[in-house]
C-alpha positions as a printed NumPy array, in Angstrom:
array([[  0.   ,   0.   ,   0.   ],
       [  1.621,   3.582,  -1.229],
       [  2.761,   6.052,   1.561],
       [ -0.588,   8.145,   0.846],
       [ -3.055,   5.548,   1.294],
       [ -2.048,   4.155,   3.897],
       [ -2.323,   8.09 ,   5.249],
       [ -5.803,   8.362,   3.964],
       [ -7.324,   5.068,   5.834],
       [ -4.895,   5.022,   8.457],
       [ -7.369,   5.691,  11.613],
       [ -5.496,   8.203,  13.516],
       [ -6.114,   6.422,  17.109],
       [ -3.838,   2.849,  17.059],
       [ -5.9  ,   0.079,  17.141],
       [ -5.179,  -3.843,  18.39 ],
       [ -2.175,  -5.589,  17.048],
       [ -3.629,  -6.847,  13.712],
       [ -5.796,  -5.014,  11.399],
       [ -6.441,  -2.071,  11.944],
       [-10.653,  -3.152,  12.839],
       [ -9.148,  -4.902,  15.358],
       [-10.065,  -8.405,  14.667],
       [ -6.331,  -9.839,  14.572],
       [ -5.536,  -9.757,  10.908],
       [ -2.627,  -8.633,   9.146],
       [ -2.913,  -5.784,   6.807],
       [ -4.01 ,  -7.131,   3.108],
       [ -2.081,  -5.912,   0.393],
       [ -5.79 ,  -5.447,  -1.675],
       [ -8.371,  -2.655,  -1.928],
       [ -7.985,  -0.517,   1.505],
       [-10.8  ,  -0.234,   3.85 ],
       [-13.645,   2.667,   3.347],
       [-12.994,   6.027,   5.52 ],
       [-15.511,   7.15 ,   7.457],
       [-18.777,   7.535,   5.928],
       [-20.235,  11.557,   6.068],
       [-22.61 ,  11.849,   8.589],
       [-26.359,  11.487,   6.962],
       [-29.084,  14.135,   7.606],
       [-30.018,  14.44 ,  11.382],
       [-33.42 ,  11.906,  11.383],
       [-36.477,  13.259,  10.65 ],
       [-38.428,  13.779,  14.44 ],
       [-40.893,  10.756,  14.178],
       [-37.602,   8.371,  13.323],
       [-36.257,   9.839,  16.871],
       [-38.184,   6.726,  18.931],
       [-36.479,   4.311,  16.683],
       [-32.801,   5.765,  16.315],
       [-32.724,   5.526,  20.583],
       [-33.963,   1.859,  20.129],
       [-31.305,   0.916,  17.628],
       [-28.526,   2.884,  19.675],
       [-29.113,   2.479,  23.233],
       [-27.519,  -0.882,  23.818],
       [-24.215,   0.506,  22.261],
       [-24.094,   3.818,  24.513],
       [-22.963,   4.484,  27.571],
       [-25.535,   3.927,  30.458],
       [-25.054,   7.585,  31.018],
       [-26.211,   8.854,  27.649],
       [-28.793,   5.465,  27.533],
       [-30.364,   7.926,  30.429],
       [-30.41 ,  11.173,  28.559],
       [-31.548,   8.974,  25.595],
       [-34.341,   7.301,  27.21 ],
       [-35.51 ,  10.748,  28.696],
       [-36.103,  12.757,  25.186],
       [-37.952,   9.641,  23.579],
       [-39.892,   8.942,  26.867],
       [-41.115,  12.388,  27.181],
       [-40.31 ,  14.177,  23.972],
       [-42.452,  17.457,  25.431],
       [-41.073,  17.714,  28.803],
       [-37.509,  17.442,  26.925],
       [-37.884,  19.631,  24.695],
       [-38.772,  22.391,  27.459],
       [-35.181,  22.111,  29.183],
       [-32.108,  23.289,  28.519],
       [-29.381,  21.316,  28.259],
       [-28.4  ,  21.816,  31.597],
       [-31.94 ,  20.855,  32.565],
       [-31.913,  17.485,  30.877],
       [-28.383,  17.034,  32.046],
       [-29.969,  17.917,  35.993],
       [-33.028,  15.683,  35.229],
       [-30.68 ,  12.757,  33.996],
       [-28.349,  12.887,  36.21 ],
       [-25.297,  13.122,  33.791],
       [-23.929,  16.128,  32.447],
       [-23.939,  18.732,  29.935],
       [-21.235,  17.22 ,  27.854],
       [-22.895,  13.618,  27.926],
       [-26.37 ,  15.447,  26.474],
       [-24.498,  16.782,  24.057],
       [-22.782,  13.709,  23.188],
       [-26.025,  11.84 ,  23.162],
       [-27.391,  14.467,  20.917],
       [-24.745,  13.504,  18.118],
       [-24.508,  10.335,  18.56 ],
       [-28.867,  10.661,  17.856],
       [-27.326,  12.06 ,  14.502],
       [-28.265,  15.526,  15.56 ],
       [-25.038,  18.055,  15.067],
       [-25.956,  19.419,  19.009],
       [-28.699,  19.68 ,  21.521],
       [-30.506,  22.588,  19.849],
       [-31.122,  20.206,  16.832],
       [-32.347,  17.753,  19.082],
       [-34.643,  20.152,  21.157],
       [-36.235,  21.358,  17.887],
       [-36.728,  17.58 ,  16.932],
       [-38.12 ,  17.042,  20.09 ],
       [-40.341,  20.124,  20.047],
       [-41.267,  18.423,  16.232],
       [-41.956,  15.391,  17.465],
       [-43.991,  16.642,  20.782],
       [-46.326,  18.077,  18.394],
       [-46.459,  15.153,  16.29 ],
       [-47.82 ,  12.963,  18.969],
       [-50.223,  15.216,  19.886],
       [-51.777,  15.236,  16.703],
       [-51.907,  11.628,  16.801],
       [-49.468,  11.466,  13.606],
       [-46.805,   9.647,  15.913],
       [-46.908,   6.63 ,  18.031],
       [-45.78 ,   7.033,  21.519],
       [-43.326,   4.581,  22.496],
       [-45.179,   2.01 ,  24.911],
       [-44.206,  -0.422,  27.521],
       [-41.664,  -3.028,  27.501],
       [-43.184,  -6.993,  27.714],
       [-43.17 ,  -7.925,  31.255],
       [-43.057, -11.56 ,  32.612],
       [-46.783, -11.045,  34.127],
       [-48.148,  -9.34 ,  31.116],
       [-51.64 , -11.273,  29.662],
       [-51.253, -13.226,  26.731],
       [-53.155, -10.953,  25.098],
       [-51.282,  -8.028,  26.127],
       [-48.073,  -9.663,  24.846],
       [-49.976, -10.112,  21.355],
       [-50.726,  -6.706,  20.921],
       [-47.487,  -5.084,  22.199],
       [-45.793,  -7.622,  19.713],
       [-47.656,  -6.555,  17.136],
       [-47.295,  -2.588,  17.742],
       [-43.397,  -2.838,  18.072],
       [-43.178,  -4.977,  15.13 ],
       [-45.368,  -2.329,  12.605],
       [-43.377,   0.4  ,  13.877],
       [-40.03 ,  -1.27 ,  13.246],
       [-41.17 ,  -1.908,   9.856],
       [-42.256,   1.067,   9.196],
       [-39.065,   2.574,  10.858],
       [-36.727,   0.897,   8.695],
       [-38.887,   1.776,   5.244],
       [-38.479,   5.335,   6.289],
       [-35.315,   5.298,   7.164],
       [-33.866,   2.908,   3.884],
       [-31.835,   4.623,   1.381],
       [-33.304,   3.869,  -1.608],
       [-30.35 ,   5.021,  -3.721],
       [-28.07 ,   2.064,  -1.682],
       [-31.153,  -0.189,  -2.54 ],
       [-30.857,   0.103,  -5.952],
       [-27.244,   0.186,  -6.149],
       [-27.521,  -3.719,  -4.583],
       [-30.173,  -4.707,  -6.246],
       [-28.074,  -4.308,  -9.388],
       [-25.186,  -5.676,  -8.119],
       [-27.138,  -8.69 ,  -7.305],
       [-28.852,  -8.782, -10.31 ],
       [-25.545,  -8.71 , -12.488],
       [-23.71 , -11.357,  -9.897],
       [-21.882, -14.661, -10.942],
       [-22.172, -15.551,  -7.416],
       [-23.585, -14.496,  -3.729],
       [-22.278, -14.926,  -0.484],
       [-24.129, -13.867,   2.594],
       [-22.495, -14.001,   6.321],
       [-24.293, -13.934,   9.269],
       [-24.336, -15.083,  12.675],
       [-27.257, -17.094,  14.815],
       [-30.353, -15.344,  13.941],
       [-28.983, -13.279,  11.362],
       [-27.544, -16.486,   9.639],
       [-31.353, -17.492,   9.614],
       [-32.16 , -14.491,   7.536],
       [-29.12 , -14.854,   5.449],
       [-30.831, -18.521,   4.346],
       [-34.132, -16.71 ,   3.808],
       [-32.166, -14.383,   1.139],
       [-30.552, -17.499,  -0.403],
       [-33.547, -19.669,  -0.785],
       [-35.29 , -17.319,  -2.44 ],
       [-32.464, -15.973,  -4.894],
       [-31.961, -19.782,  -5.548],
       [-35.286, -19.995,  -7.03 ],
       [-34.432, -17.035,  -9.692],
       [-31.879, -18.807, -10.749],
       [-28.817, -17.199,  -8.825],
       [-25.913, -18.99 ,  -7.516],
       [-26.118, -17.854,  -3.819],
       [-24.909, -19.492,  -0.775],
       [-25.338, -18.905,   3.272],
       [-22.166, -20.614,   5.086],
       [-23.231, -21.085,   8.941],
       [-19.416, -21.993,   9.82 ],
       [-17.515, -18.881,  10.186],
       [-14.336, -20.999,   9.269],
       [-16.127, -21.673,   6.056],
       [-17.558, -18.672,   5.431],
       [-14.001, -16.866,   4.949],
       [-12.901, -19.726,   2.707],
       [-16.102, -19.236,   0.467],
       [-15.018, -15.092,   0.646],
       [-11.441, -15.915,  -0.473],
       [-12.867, -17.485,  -3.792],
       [-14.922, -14.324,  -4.49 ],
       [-14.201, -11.997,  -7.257],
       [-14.714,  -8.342,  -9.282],
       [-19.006,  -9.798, -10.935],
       [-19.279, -11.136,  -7.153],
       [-21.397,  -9.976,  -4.241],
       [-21.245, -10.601,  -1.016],
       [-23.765,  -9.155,   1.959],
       [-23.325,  -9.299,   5.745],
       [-25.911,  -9.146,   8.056],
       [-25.337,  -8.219,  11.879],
       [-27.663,  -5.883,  13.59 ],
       [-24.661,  -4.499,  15.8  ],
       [-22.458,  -3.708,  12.903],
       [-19.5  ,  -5.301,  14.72 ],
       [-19.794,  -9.215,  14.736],
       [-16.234, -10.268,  14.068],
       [-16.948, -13.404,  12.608],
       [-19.214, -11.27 ,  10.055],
       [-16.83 ,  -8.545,   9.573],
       [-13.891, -11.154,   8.711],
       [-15.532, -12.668,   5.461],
       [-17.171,  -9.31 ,   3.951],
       [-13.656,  -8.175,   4.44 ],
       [-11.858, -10.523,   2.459],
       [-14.81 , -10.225,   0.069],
       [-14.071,  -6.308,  -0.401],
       [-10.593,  -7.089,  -0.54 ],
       [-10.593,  -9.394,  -2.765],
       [-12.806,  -7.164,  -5.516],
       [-16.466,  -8.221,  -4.525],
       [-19.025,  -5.391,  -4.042],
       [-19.833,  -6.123,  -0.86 ],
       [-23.386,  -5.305,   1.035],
       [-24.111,  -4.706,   4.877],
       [-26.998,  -5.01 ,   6.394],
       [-26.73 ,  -3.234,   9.979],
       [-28.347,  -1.091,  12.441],
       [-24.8  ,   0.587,  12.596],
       [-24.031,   2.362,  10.234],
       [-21.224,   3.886,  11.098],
       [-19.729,   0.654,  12.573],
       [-16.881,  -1.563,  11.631],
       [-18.808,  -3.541,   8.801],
       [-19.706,  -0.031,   7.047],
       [-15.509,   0.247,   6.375],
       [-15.739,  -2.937,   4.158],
       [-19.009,  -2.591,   2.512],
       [-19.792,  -0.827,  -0.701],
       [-23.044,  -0.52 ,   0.315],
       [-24.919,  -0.167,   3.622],
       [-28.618,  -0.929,   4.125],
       [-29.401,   0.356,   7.851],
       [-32.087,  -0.77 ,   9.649],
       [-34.084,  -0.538,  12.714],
       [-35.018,  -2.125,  15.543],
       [-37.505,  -2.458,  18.696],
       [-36.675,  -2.003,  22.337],
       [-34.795,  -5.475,  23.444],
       [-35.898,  -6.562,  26.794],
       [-35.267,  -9.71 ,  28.829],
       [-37.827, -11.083,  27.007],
       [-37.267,  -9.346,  24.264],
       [-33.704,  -9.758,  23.071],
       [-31.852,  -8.212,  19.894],
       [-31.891, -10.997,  17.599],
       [-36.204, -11.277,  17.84 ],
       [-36.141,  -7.518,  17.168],
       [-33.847,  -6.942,  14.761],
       [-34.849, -10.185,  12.739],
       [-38.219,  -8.055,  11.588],
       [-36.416,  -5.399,   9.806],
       [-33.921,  -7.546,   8.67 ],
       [-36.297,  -9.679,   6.477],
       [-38.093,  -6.668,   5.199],
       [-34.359,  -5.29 ,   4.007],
       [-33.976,  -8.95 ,   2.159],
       [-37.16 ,  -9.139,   0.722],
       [-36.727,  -5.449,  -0.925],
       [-33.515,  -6.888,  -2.484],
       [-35.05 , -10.07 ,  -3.617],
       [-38.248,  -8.309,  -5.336],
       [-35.498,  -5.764,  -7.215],
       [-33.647,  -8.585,  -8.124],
       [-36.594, -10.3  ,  -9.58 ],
       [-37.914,  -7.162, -11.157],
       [-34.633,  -6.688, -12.762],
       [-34.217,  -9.743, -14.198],
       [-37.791, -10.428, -14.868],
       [-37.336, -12.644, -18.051],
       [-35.212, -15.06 , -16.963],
       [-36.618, -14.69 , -12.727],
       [-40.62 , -15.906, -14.019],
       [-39.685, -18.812, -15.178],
       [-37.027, -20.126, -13.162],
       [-40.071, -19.458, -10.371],
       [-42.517, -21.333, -12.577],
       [-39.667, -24.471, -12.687],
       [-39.213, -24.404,  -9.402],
       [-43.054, -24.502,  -8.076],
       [-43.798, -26.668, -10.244],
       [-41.082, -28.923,  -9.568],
       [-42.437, -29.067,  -5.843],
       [-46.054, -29.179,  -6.511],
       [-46.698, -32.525,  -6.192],
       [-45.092, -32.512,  -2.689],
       [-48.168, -30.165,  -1.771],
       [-50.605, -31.385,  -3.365],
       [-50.644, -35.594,  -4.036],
       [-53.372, -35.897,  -6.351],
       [-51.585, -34.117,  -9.322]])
């Protein structure tokens, strides 16, 4: 790597023996990592709920207060200074402020106007209030319908928060692949089978390694016409990162499906598909919530795959139903 590369992706703070993402690997001698993405548009007010959800398990328990605060009572929040919200929290001025950015707002006047926004929003009954977490006594029936409220608004979180423009950019890549790799972990590995089944049945080479081992061993066959995506909801699975890394490195356009953006996996992926998530809770617990709005990402990129390549999609789909039909229905 030239003198002047490695100054441009060089982090400036030193990082763990290894790599410089600190997951223990040498520097590669192919494509250098991504710098740091530009910071996207502060959220829009009624995304504010859903940015604390994805965030809070990754801050400090500090700003998790000050965060918790402005989405609990976006009104009362708004009304404070910020050292009022740092009095009411318990935390100071400096950790409001920090929470404020790390919201995606540029300081805590942003934020207080968002809040102010979004304050008047819920009165008008345009935005949801953010309800109560799943309780080990809760009814049945009360677990039903919190389930289903959290669910619809992390859906509906992630749609408004998708950048289309990413979207497409995937969905072409996809469409134009020789092959597909996608890494993920546990429940995220689950999705990543979803994605291949499906793009199977169009007629795409895909595959969905469970073994970590074997997942870097598929990424080191991967070339420039190859895609690979990686799906981890906290952006900094190391046995995700490794394989989309030697994917990028090794020419693939590489995919990441995270709700981190602005995590490790975003320095190795040539595009990043954020999404959202609902409030984890001990009954509750990240890989339920993020599954949701990880299967609406996938199913976005397998209809604009199938749109894309229509003519050659219907009737590999055709083939393939009817190839199982008789397994559903006997009599034919």
């Amino acid at each position: 790597m030239s003198s002047k590369l490695k100054e441009t992706f060089t982090p400036s703070a030193p990082a763990p023996a290894g790599h410089a993402d600190g997951t223990g690997h040498t520097e590669h001698t192919g494509r250098p990592r991504r710098p740091a993405r530009p910071a996207a548009a502060p959220p829009a007010p009624g995304a504010l709920a859903a940015k604390v959800r994805t965030l809070a398990p990754s801050m400090t328990r500090s700003m998790q207060r000050v965060a918790e605060a402005v989405a609990g009572d976006p009104a009362g929040s708004a009304a404070l200074t910020v050292t009022g919200l740092a009095e009411r929290t318990g935390t100071s001025e400096a950790t409001v402020v920090r929470t404020a950015r790390v919201l995606g707002y540029p300081g805590y006047r942003d934020l207080r106007l968002a809040l102010a926004a979004l304050a008047a929003e819920q009165a008008a009954g345009r935005a949801p209030a953010m309800t109560a977490d799943i309780t080990v006594d809760d009814p049945l029936a009360g677990v039903v319908a919190k389930l289903a409220h959290d669910e619809a608004q992390c859906l509906a979180d992630t749609a408004a928060g998708l950048d289309t423009a990413q979207l497409e950019a995937a969905v072409a890549a996809l469409a134009a692949a020789r092959r597909v790799d996608v890494y993920g972990i546990g429940a995220s590995n689950l999705v990543g089978q979803d994605l291949v089944q499906k793009l199977l049945r169009i007629g795409l080479i895909a595959h969905a390694p469970a073994d970590p081992h074997l997942a870097v061993t598929n990424a080191v066959q991967l070339r420039a016409g190859d895609v690979a995506i990686a799906i981890t909801h906290s952006g900094g699975t190391t046995d995700v990162i490794e394989p989309l890394r030697v994917a990028f490195e090794h020419g693939a356009t590489t995919v990441a499906i995270t709700g981190r953006p602005d995590a490790v996996i975003a320095q190795y992926a040539d595009h990043v598909l954020t999404t959202s998530t609902a409030r984890e809770s001990e009954l509750r617990p990240a890989a339920m919530s993020s599954r949701t709005s990880q299967l609406l990402v996938v199913d976005c990129l397998f209809i604009g795959v199938a749109q894309l390549t229509y003519e050659k999609a219907a009737p590999a789909l055709s083939a393939s139903y009817e190839a199982l039909a008789h397994r559903h229905d006997p009599h034919r």
